[in-house]
C-alpha positions as CSV (number, residue, x, y, z in Angstrom):
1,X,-7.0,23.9,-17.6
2,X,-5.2,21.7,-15.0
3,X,-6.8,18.7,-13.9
4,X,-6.4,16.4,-10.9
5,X,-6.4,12.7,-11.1
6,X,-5.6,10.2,-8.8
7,X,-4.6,7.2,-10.0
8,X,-3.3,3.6,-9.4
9,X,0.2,3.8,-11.2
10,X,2.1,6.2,-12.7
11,X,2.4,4.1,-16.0
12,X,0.2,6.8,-18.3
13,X,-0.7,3.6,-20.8
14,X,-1.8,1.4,-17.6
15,X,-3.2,3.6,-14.8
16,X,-6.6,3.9,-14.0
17,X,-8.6,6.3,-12.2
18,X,-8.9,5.5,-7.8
19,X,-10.7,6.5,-5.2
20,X,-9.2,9.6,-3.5
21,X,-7.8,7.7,-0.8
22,X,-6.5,4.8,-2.8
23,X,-4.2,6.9,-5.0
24,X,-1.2,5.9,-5.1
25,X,0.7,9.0,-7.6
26,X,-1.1,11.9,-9.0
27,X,-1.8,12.7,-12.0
28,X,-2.2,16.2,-13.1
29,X,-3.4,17.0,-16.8
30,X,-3.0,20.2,-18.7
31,X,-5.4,20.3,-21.7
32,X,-5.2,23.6,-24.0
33,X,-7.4,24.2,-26.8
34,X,-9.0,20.5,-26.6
35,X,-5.6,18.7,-26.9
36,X,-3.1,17.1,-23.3
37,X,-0.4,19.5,-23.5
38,X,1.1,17.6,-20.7
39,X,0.9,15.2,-18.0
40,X,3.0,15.0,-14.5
41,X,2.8,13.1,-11.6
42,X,3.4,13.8,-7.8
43,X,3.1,11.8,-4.5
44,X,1.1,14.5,-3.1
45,X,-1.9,15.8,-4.6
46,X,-0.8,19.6,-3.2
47,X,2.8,19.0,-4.5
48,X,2.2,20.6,-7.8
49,X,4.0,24.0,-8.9
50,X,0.6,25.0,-10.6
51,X,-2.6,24.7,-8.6
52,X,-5.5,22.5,-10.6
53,X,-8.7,24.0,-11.3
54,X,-10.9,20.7,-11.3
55,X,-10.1,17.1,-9.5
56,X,-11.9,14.1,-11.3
57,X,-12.9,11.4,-8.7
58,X,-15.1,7.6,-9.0
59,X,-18.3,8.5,-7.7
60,X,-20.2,10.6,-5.9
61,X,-19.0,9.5,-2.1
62,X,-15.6,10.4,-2.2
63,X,-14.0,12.6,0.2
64,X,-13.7,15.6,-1.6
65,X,-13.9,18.3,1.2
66,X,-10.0,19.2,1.1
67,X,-10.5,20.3,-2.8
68,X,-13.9,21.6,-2.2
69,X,-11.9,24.0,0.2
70,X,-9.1,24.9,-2.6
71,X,-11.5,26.4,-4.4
72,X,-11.4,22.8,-7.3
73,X,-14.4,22.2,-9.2
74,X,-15.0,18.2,-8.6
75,X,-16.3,16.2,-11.2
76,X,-17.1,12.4,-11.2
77,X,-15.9,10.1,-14.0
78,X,-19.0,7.3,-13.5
79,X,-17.2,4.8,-15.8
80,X,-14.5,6.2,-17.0
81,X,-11.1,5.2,-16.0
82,X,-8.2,6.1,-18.2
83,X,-6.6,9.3,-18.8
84,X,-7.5,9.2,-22.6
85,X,-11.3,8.4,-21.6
86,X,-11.3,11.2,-18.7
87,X,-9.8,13.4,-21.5
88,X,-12.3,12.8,-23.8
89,X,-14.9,12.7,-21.3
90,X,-14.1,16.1,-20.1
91,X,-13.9,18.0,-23.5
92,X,-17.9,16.7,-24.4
93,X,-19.0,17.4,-21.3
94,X,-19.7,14.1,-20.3
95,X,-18.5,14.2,-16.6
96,X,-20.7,14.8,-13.9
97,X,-20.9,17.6,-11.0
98,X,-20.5,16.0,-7.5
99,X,-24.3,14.9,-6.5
100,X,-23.8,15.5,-2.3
């Protein structure tokens, strides 16, 4: 599964999950069989070769409409902030579905 992130730097061991309109790169996660197979970045959130299925965002006030129309599941990462944590957050189910 592919999974959108926006983040504050493209350092992997230093950025931290933004708001939507605060990223400054993208991060896009591929996670098979409970493990990050691999992890690229892009400028553009839409500039990947593979579309991603879910887009992890801060809270529950983001603007989330453009993803919401390509079909991406949105899920909100409450206190979580690094890639490891989303990671980990995501495989036990501890993200949340959008509250509008």
């Amino acid at each position: 599964m592919y999974i959108l992130l926006p983040m504050d730097s493209s350092d992997v061991q230093e950025a931290s999950l933004t708001k939507v309109l605060d990223a400054k790169i993208w991060a896009q996660v591929l996670i098979e069989e409970g493990e990050v197979v691999e992890i690229i970045h892009n400028e553009n959130f839409d500039g990947f070769e593979v579309w991603s299925e879910a887009v992890v965002v801060v809270d529950d006030h983001e603007s989330v409409m453009q993803f919401i129309e390509m079909s991406m599941m949105v899920l909100v990462a409450h206190t979580q902030r690094s890639v490891d944590d989303i990671v980990e957050a995501y495989l036990f189910r501890e993200l949340h579905d959008l509250a509008y």
